[in-house]
N, C-alpha and C positions, 0 to 999 in steps of 0.2 A: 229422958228429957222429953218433954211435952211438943208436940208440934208450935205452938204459940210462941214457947222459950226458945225455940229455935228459929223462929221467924224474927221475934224481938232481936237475936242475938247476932244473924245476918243482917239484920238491920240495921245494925248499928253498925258492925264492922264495916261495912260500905259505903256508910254515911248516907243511904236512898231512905227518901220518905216511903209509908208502907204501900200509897197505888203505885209507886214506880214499880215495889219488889212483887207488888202484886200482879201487875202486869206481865213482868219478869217470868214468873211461876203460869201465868195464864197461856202465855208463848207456849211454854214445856208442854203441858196438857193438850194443847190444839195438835201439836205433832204427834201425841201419844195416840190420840183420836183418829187420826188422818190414815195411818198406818193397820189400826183396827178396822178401817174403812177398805183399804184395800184387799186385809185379810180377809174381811166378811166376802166381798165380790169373788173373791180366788174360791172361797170353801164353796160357795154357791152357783160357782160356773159361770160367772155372767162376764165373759171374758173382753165383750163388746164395752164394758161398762169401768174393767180394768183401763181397757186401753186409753179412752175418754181420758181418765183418770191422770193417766202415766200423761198423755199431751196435750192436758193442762196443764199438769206440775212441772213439767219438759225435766230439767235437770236437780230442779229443788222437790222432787218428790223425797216422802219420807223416809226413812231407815227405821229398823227393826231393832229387835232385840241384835247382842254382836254386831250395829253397824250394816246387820245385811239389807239389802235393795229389793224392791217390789219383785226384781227379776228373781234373785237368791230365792226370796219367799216361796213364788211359782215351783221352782223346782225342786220345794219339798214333797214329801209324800204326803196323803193326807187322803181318806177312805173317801172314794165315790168325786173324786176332782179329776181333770182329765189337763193333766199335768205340759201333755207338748200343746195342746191348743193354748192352753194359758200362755205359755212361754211364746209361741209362734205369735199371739195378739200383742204380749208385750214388747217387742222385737219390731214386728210392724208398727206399733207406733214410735218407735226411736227409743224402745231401752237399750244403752249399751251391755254388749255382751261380754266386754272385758271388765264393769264396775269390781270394785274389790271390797269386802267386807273387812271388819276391824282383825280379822286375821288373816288378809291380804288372800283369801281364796274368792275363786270366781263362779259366777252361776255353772262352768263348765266341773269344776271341782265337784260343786254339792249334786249336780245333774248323777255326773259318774257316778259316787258314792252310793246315791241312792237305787242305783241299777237301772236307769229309766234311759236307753238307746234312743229313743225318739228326740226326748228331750236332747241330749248328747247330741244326733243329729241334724237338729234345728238351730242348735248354738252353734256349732260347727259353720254350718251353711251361711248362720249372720258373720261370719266372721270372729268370732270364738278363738283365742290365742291358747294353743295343744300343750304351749311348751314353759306356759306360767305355772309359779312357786306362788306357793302360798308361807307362811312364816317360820312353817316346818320346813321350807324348801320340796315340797312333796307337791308333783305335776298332778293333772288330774287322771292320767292314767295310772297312776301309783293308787288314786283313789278307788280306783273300778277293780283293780287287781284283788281276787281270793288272799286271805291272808294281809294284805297289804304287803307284799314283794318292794323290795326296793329296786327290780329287773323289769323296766317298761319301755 
């Protein structure tokens, strides 16, 4: 089915004329941009330019792919990025450090997993919850464990 046939077809079942749904659709795209903005600053260290970023947006900052937060993002790995200054910028402008992605894991989860101790103990210091589940019910020390142990 054609993008057009499927625009006609939402259109109708909604009963919106087409700049409403266009509008609509225009929303979706600004957010998908917004997000690519902040990954572009994280790959290129400009962590000053993050933070700006994060307090303007304060709580309506965007979400990723899975729902994850500008924070999640930070503490992914990613070649030649320096991963706890990211997080430590994000933090000091007021990212919360308990946010939960659409599988209810927290920057301290994906921190752990990734092996990154700084990072780990940056979220810690902002106040970082040790003893959150994520959907699996798996703490973030379950995530740092070799093997994945269910003994933490």
């Amino acid at each position: 089915m054609s993008w057009s046939r499927i625009f006609r077809t939402v259109r109708k079942a909604l009963g919106l004329a087409g700049g409403v749904l266009a509008a609509c659709l225009s929303v979706t795209s600004t957010v998908a941009a917004d997000i690519q903005e902040y990954e572009a600053a994280l790959a290129a260290n400009d962590h000053p330019r993050v933070a700006a970023m994060v307090s303007a947006d304060g709580a309506q900052a965007p979400r990723g792919r899975d729902g994850k937060s500008v924070l999640h993002l930070a503490t992914e790995w990613r070649e030649g990025t320096d991963r706890p200054a990211a997080i430590a910028a994000l933090l000091a402008a007021g990212a919360d450090p308990n946010v939960r992605d659409d599988r209810g894991s927290t920057p301290l989860h994906r921190a752990a997993y990734g092996d990154c101790a700084d990072c780990v103990s940056a979220l810690l210091k902002a106040g970082a919850e040790v003893s959150a589940r994520n959907a699996k019910a798996s703490r973030p020390c379950i995530s740092a464990t070799p093997f994945r142990s269910r003994r933490c």
